[in-house]
Backbone as CSV, one residue per row, in Angstrom:
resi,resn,N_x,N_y,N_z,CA_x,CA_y,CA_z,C_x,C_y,C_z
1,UNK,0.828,-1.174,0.000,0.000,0.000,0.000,0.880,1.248,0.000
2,UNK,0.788,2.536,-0.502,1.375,3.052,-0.741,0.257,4.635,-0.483
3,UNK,1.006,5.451,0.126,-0.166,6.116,0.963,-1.658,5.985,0.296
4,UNK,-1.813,4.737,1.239,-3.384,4.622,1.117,-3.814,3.679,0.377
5,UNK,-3.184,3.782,-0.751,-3.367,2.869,-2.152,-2.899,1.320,-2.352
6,UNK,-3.216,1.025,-2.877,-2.786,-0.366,-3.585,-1.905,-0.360,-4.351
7,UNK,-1.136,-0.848,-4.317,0.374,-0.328,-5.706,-0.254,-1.336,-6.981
8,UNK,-0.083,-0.730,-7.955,-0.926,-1.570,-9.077,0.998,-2.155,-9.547
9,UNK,0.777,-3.679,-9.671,1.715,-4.879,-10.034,1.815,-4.606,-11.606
10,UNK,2.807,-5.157,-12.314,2.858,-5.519,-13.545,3.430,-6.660,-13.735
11,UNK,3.132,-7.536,-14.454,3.747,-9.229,-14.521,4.984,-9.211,-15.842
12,UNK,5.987,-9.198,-15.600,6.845,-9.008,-16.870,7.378,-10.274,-17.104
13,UNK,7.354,-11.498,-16.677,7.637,-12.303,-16.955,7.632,-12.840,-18.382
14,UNK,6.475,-12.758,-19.136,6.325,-12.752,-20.725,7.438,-11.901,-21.157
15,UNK,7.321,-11.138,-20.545,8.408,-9.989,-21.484,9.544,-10.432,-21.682
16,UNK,10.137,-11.103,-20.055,11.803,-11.452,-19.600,12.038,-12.779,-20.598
17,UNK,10.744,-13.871,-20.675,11.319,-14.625,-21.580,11.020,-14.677,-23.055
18,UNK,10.866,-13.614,-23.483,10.158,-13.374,-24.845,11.442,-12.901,-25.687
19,UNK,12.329,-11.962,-24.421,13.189,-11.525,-25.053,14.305,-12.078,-24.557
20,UNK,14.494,-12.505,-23.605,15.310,-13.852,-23.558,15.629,-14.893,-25.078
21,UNK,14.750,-15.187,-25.028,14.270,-16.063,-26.541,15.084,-15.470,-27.407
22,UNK,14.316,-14.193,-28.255,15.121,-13.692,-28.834,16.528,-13.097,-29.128
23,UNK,17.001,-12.474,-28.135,17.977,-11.918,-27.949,18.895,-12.496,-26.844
24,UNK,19.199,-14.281,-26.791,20.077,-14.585,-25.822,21.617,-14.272,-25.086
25,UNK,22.114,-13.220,-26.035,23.247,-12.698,-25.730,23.752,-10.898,-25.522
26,UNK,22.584,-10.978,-25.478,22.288,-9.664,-24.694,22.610,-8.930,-23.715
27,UNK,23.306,-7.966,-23.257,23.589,-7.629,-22.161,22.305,-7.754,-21.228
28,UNK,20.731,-7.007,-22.438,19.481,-6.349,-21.700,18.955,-7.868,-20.659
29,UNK,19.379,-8.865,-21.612,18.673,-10.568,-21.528,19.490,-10.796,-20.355
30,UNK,20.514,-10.285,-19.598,21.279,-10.378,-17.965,19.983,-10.038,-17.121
31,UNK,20.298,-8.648,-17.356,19.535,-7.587,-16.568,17.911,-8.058,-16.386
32,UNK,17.597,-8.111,-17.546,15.977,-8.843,-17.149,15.754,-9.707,-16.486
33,UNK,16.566,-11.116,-16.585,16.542,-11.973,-15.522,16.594,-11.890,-14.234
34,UNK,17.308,-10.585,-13.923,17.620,-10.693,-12.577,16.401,-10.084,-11.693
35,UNK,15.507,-9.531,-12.304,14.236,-8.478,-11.752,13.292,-9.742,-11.510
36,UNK,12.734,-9.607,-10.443,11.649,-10.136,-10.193,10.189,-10.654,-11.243
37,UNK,9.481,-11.328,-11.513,8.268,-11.195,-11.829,7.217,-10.276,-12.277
38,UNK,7.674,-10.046,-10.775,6.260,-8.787,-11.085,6.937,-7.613,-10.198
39,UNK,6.474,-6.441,-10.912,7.095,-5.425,-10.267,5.682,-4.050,-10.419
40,UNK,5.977,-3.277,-9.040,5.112,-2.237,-9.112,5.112,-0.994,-9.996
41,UNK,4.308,-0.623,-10.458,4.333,0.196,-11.850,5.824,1.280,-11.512
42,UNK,5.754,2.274,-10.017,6.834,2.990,-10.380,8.374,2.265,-10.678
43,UNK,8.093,0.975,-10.022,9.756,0.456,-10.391,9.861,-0.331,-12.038
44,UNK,8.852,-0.144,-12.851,8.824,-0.539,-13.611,9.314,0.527,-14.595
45,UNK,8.586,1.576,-14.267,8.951,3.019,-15.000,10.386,3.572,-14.947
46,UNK,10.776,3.383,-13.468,12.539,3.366,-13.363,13.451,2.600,-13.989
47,UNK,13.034,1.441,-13.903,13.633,0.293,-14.826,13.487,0.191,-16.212
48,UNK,12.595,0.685,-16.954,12.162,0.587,-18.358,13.345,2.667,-18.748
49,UNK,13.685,2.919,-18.019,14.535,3.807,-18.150,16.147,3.445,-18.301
50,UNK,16.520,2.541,-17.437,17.711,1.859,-17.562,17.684,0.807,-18.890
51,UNK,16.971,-0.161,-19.101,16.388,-1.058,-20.356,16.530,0.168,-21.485
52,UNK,16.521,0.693,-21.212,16.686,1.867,-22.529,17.844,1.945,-23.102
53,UNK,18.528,2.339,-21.875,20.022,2.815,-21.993,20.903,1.755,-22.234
54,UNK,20.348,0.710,-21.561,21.198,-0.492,-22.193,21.211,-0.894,-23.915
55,UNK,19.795,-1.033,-24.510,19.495,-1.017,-25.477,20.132,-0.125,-26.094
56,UNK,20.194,1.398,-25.910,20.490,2.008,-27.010,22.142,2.349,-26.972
57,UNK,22.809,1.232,-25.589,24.410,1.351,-25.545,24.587,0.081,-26.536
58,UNK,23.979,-1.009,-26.854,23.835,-2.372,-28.000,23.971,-1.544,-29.292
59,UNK,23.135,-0.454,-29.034,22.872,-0.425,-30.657,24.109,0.476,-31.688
60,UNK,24.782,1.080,-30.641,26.121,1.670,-31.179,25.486,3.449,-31.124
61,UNK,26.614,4.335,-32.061,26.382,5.298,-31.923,25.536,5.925,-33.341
């Protein structure tokens, strides 16, 4: 609960092995594994900020 509230969950698991799958040598395919399941929307929003940066350090300049 989070003043007051219910923290609304997100299940990323599809996600972690979707792109797992695809992209097994991935730096991002580390990092995803290591996160939990399910995570609450703001740590998802923090994290989908880092997933970025990783991604767009893969993709060169």
């Amino acid at each position: 609960m989070i003043n007051g509230t219910s923290a609304i969950y997100f299940d990323i698991r599809d996600i972690k092995e979707s792109f797992a799958a695809r992209f097994p040598t991935s730096k991002l395919t580390q990092v995803l594994l290591r996160f939990p399941d399910r995570l609450p929307a703001e740590d998802l929003l923090g994290a989908a900020r880092t997933w970025l940066v990783i991604l767009n350090s893969e993709a060169g300049p």
